[in-house]
C-alpha positions as semicolon CSV with decimal commas, in nm:
position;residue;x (nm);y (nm);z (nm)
1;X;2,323;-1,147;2,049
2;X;2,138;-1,298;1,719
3;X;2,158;-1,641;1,889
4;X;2,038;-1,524;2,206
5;X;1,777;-1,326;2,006
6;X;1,652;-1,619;1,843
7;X;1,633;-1,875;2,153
8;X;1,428;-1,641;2,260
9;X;1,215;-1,613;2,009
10;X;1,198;-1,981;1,979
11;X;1,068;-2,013;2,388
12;X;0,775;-1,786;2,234
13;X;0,655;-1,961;1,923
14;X;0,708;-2,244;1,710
15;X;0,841;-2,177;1,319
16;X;0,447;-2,207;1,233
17;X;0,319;-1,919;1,473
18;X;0,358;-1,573;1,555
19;X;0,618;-1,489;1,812
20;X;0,598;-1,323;2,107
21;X;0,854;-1,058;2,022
22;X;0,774;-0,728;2,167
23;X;0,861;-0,599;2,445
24;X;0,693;-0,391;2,707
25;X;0,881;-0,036;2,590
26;X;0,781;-0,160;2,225
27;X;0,384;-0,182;2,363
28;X;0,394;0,179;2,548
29;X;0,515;0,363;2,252
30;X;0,276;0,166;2,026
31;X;0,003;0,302;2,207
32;X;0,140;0,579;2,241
33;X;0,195;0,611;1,911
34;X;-0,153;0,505;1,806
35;X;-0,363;0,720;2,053
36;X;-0,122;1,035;1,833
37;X;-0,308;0,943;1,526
38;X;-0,299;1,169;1,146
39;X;-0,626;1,316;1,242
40;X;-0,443;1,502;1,529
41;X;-0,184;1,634;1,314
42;X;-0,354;1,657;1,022
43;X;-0,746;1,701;1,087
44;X;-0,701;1,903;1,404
45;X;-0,715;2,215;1,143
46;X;-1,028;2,127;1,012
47;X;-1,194;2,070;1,336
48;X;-1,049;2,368;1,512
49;X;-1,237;2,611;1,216
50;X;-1,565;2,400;1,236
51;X;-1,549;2,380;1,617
52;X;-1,325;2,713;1,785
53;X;-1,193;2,646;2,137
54;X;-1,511;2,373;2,201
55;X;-1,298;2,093;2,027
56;X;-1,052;2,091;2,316
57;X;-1,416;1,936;2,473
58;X;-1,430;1,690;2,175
59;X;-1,144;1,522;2,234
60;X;-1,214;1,512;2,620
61;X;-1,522;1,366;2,505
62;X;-1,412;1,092;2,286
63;X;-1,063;0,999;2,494
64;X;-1,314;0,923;2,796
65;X;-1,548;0,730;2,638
66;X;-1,275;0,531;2,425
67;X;-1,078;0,472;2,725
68;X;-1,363;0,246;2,859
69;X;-1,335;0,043;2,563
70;X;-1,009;-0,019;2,603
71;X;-1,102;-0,159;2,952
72;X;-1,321;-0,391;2,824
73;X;-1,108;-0,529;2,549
74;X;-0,818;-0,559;2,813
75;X;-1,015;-0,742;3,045
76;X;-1,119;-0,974;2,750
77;X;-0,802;-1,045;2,618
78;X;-0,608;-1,124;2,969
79;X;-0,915;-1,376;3,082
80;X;-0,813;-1,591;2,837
81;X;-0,419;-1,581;2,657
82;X;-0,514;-1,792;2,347
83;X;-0,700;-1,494;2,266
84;X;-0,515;-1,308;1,969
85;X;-0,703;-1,030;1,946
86;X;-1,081;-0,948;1,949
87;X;-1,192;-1,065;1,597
88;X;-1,027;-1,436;1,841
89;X;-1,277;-1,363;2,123
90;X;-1,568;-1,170;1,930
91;X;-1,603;-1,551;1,751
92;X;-1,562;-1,690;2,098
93;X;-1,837;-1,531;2,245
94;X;-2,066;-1,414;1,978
95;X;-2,028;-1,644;1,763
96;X;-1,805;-1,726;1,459
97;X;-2,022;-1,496;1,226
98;X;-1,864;-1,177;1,472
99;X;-1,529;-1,295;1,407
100;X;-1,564;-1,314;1,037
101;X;-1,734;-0,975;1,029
102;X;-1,491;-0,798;1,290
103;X;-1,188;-0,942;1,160
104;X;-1,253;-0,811;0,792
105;X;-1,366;-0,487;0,871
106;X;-1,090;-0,445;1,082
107;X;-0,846;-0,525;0,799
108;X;-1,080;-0,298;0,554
109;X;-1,032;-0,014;0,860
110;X;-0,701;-0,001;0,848
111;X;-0,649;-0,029;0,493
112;X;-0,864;0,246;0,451
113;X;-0,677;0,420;0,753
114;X;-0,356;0,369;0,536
115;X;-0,551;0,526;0,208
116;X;-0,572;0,857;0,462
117;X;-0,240;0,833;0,617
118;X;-0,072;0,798;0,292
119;X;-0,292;1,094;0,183
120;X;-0,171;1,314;0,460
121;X;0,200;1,178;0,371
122;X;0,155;1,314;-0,029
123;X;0,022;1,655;0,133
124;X;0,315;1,687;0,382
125;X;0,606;1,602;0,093
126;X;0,435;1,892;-0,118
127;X;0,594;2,165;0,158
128;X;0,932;2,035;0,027
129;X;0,849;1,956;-0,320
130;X;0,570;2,123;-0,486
131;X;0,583;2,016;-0,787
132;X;0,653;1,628;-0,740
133;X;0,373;1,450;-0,829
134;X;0,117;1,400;-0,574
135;X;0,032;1,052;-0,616
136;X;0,374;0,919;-0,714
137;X;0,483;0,975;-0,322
138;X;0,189;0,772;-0,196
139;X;0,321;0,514;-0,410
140;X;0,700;0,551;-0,295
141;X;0,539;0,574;0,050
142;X;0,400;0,226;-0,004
143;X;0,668;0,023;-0,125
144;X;0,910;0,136;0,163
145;X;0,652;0,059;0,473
146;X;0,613;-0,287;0,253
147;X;1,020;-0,334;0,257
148;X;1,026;-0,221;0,662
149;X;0,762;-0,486;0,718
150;X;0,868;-0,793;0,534
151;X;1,197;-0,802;0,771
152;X;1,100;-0,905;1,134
153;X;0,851;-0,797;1,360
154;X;1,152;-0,686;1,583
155;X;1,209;-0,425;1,337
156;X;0,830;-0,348;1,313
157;X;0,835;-0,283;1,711
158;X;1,203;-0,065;1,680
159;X;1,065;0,113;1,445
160;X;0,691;0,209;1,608
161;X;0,916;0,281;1,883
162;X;1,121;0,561;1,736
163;X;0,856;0,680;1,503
164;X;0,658;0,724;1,844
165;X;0,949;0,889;2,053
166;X;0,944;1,150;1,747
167;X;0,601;1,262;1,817
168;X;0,605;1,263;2,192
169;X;0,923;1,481;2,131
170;X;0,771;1,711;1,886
171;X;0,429;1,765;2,075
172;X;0,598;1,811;2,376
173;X;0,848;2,066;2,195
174;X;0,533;2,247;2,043
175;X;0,351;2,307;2,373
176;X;0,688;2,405;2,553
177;X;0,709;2,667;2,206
178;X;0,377;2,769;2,213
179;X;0,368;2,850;2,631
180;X;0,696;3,075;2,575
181;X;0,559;3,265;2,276
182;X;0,252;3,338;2,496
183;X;0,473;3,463;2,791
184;X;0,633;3,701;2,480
185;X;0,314;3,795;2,390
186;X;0,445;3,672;2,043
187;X;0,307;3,893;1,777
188;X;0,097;3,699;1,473
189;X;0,048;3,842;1,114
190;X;-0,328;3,856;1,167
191;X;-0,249;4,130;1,374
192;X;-0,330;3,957;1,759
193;X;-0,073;3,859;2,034
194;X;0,002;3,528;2,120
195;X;-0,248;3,511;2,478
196;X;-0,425;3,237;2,658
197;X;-0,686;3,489;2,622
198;X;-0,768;3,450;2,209
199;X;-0,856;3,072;2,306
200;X;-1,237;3,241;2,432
201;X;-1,177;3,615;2,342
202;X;-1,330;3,543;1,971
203;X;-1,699;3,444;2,035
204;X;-1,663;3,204;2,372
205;X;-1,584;2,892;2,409
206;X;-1,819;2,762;2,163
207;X;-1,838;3,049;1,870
208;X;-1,971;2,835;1,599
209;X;-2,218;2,715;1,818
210;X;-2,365;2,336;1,921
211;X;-2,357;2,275;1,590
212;X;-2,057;2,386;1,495
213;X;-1,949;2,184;1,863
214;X;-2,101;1,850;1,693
215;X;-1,920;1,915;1,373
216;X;-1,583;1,887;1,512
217;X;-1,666;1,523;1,657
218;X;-1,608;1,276;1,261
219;X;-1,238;1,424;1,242
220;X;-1,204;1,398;1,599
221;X;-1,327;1,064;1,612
222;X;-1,038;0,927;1,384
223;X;-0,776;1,075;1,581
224;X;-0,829;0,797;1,815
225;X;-0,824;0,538;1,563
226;X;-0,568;0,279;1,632
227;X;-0,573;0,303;1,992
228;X;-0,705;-0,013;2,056
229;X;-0,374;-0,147;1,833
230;X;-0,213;-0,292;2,124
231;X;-0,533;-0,561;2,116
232;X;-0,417;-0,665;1,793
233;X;-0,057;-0,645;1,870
234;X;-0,129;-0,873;2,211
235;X;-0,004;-1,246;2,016
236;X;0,340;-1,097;2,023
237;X;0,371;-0,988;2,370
238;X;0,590;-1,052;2,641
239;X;0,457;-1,089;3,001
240;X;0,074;-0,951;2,832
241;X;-0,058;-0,939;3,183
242;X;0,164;-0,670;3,336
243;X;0,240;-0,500;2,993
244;X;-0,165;-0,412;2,880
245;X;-0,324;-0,316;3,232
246;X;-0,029;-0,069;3,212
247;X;-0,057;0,123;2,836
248;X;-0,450;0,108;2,888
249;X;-0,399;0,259;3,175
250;X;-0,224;0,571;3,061
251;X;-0,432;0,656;2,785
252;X;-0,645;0,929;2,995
253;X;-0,288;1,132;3,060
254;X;-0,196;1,087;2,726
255;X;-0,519;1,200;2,558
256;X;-0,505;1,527;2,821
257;X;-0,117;1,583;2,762
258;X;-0,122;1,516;2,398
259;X;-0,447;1,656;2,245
260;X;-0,589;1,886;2,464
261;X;-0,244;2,087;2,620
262;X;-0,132;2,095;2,216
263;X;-0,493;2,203;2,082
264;X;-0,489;2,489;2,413
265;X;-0,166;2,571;2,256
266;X;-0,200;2,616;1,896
267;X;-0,538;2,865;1,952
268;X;-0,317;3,039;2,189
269;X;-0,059;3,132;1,949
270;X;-0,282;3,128;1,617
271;X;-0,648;3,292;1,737
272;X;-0,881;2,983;1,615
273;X;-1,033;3,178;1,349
274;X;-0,717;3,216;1,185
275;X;-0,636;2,830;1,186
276;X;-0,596;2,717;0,814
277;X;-0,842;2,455;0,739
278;X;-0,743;2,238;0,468
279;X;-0,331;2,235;0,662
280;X;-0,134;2,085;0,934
281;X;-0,206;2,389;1,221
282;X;0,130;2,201;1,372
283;X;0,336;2,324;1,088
284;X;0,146;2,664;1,041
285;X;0,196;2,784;1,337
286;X;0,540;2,795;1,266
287;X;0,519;2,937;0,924
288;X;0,289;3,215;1,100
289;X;0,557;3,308;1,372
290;X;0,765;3,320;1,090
291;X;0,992;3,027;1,134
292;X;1,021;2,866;0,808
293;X;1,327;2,597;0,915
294;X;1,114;2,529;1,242
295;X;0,824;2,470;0,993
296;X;1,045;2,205;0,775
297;X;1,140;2,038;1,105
298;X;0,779;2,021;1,207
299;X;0,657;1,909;0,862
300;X;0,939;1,604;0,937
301;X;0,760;1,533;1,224
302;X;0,408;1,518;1,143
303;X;0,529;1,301;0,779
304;X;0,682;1,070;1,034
305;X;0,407;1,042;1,259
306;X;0,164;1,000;0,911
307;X;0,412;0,722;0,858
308;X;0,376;0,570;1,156
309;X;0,039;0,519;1,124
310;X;0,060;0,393;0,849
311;X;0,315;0,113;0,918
312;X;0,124;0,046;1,217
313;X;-0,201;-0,064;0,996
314;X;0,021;-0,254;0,774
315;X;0,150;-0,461;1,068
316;X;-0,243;-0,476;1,196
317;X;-0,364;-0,565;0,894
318;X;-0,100;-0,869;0,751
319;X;-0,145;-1,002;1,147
320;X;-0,528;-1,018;1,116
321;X;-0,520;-1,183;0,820
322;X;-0,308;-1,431;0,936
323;X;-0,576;-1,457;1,230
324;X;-0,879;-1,507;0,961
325;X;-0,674;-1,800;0,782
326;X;-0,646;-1,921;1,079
327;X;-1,005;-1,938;1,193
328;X;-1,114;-2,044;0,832
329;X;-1,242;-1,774;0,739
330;X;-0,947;-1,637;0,520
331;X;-0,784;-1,802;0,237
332;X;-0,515;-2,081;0,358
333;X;-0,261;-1,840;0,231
334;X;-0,294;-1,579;0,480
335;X;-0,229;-1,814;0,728
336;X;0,158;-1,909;0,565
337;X;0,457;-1,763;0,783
338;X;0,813;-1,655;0,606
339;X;1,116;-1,832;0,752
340;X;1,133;-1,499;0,969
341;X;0,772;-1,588;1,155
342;X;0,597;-1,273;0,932
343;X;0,317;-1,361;0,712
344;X;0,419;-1,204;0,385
345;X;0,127;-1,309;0,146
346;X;-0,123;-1,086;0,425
347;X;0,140;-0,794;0,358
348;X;0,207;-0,818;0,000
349;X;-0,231;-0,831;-0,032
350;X;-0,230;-0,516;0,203
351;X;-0,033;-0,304;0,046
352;X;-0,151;-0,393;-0,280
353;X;-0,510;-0,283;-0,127
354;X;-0,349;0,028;-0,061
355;X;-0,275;0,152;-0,426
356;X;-0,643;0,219;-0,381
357;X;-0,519;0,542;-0,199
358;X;-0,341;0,623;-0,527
359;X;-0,588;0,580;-0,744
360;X;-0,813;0,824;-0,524
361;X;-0,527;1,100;-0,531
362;X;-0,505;1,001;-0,890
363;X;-0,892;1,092;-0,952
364;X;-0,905;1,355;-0,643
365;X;-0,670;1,609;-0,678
366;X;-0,826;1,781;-0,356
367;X;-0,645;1,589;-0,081
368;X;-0,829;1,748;0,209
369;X;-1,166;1,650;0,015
370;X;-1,013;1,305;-0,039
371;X;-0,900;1,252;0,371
372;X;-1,251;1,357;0,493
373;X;-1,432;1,100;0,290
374;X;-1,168;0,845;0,362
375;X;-1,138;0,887;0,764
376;X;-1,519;0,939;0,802
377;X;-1,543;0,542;0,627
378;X;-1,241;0,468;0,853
379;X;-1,412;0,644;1,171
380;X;-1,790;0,446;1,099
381;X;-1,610;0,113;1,072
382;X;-1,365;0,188;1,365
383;X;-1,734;0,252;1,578
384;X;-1,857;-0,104;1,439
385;X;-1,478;-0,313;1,595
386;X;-1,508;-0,097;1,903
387;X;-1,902;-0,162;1,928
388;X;-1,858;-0,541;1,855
389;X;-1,539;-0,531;2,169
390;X;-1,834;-0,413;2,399
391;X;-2,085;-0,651;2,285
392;X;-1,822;-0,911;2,328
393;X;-1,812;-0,785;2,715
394;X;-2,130;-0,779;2,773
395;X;-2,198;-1,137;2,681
396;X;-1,853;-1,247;2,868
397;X;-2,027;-1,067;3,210
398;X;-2,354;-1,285;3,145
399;X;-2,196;-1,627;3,049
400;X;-1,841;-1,636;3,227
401;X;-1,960;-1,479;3,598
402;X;-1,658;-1,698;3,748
403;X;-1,405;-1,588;3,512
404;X;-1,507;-1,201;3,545
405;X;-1,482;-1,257;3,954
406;X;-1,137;-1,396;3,874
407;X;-1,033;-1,106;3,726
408;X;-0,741;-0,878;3,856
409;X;-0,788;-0,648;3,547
410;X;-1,173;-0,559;3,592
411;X;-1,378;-0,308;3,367
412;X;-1,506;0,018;3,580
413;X;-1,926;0,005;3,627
414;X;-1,877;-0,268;3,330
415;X;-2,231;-0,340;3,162
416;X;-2,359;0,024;3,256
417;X;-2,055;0,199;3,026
418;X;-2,076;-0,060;2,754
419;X;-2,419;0,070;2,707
420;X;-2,334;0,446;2,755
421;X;-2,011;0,410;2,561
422;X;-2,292;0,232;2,240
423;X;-2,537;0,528;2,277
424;X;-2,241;0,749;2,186
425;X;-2,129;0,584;1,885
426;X;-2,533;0,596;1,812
427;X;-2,471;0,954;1,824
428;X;-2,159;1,012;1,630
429;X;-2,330;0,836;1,355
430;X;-2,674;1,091;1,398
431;X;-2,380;1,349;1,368
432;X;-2,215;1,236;1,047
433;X;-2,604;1,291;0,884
434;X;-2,527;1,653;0,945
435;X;-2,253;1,767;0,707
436;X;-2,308;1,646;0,310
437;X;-1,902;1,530;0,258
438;X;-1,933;1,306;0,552
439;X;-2,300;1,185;0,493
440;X;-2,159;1,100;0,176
441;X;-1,921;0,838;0,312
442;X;-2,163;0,743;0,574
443;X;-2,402;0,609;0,261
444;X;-2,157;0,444;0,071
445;X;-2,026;0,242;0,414
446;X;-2,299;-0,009;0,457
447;X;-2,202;-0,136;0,120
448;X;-1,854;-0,284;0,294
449;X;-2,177;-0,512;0,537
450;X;-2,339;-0,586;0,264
451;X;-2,034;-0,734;0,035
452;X;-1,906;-0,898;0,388
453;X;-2,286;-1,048;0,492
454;X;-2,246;-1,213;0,090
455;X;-1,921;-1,362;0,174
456;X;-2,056;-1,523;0,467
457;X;-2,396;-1,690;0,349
458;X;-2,146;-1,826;0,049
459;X;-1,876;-1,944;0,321
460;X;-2,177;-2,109;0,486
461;X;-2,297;-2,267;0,171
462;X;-1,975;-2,388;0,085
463;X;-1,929;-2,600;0,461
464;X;-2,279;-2,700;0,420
């Protein structure tokens, strides 16, 4: 089987390249498991007390407009299968400044994406032990999705795909839950029944408001953050033109089953203005019902799916490293392979990034005041990748006219969304002005441009 494994592997890519290892259940649970982000299980309380019922519109919202970008990146990346990922054809078609900048801030996203999921991770672990120290289990936390890595990216792809099959499990488990405790009429300590009704009973559908309605969209907005992962996980593939068209594809079912049946759930059971803002509503509305074991179990879950995130941007991040070294724009290093075709030096940099997270639970005891800083940075440089993807489009449609025509995986009313889909990051960011803890990180962001735009004119310099 190892043998057979390896032949395999060696059919895909050379000792000097990434392999084409993954298969096509690996890809579906990786998107999967990246469109059920942290900020679903642990954000979704925060939005649900600044929003009410209107967030289930949020989500609709975003998943819709996100799905078109996924359109245009997988059109993008099957026109052309030297493509890696989109930092490969943003320098393609843009030029190789949009490489440079997309490929770093898409490592810096998803090291700061780790900072929050290994925040979330500390929080969860405090259920069990309260008094183990906060920051010493987003250190633990680190060194284990470091050891998982190193191994093989078969391992990386078994272990997305479990880690995913978890979540899909427990969501599915939590709506099934909630829709029986509403038939019961389940009794909650605030008094109310569980009821369909106490989603627009307390104040409508939009109780806090249009403001309170635009509030709910930063949190909401990372939720979705690492959907676009299996872009970046394309270079290690099998058969990438049947595998992408179909996990793009699904992501409108998945955002409706996933977010929007679960949030319809959870306000059902717990009346939204009982939703606890600063915890996981997924394992309060357990406690609530008064189902402590069911609680733990849930807890489990949502720590898993935390960690799966988190693993996930370790994989993206060591990979598009690896993809800067090799487009000169990263140090030769990155660009080195282990025997086992994993580039280690992109990892062991990573993760060492990533004791930034500890620092910040270190300084922050608060960890709901330290997420919301840190997934508002992730969310504004998530917009910039996703905005640079439909620039990239747009400039494919004007120069390649052939190659679009060719295409068996086209992008629905193309240029016209790209520019709808831009006007509504536009907007987000207008938003994020709003509430002072996010306008905080939304003015300490462009600093990441300006320390990037530096590197550049000095990488310029230095190749004359």
């Amino acid at each position: 089987m190892v043998d057979q494994n390896k032949a395999t592997a060696d059919e895909n890519g050379g000792a000097g390249e990434l392999r084409r290892n993954l298969h096509n259940r690996h890809i579906q649970l990786m998107a999967i498991g990246g469109a059920i982000g942290t900020g679903l299980f642990m954000g979704s309380g925060k939005t649900i007390s600044m929003a009410g019922p209107s967030i289930i519109f949020v989500y609709m919202i975003i998943g819709f407009m996100l799905f078109f970008v996924m359109r245009a990146m997988g059109e993008l990346l099957l026109s052309n299968l030297e493509y890696k990922s989109f930092s490969d054809f943003a320098a393609d078609l843009l030029g190789p400044w949009a490489g440079y900048f997309t490929g770093w801030t898409y490592w810096f996203c998803w090291v700061v994406t780790g900072i929050a999921d290994i925040v979330a991770i500390s929080s969860y672990f405090q259920l069990w032990f309260p008094g183990f120290s906060v920051w010493m289990s987003a250190l633990l936390c680190i060194v284990v999705f470091l050891t998982l890595n190193i191994v093989t990216v078969k391992l990386f792809g078994e272990m997305e795909f479990w880690f995913a099959i978890i979540k899909i499990v427990a969501i599915v488990a939590l709506i099934v839950t909630g829709i029986v405790l509403v038939f019961m009429h389940y009794p909650s300590p605030g008094g109310a029944h569980a009821a369909l009704s106490n989603i627009w009973d307390r104040g409508g559908w939009f109780p806090k408001g249009i403001s309170g309605f635009f509030a709910g969209f930063q949190i909401a907005v990372f939720a979705f953050v690492g959907i676009e992962l299996v872009g970046t996980a394309a270079a290690e593939t099998r058969d990438p033109r049947k595998v992408l068209p179909r996990a793009i594809n699904a992501i409108p079912l998945r955002v409706i089953m996933f977010y929007v049946c679960a949030l319809i759930v959870i306000m059902a059971v717990t009346p939204w203005d009982q939703v606890v803002a600063d915890r996981s509503p997924f394992v309060e509305m357990f406690v609530l019902i008064g189902l402590p074991a069911a609680a733990s179990i849930v807890n489990f879950v949502v720590l898993t799916s935390a960690a799966s995130s988190a693993n996930s941007g370790i994989f993206s991040t060591s990979r598009m490293l690896y993809g800067l070294a090799q487009q000169d724009v990263a140090h030769p290093l990155f660009g080195k392979l282990s025997p086992r075709a994993v580039p280690t030096n992109g990892l062991f940099f990573s993760c060492l990034c990533l004791l930034g997270g500890v620092a910040l639970i270190y300084l922050i005891p608060n960890v709901m005041t330290v997420f919301t800083l840190v997934t508002t940075v992730s969310a504004i440089l998530f917009m910039f990748v996703w905005t640079i993807i439909l620039c990239s489009y747009l400039v494919y449609r004007k120069r390649r006219p052939e190659q679009h025509a060719a295409s068996v995986y086209k992008m629905p009313l193309g240029k016209i969304m790209c520019w709808v889909v831009m006007a509504f990051f536009v907007f987000i960011l207008v938003l994020l002005t709003l509430q002072q803890d996010t306008r905080q990180a939304l003015m300490v962001t462009p600093l990441w441009f300006v320390i990037l735009a530096f590197g550049w004119m000095m990488r310029r310099r230095r190749h004359g």
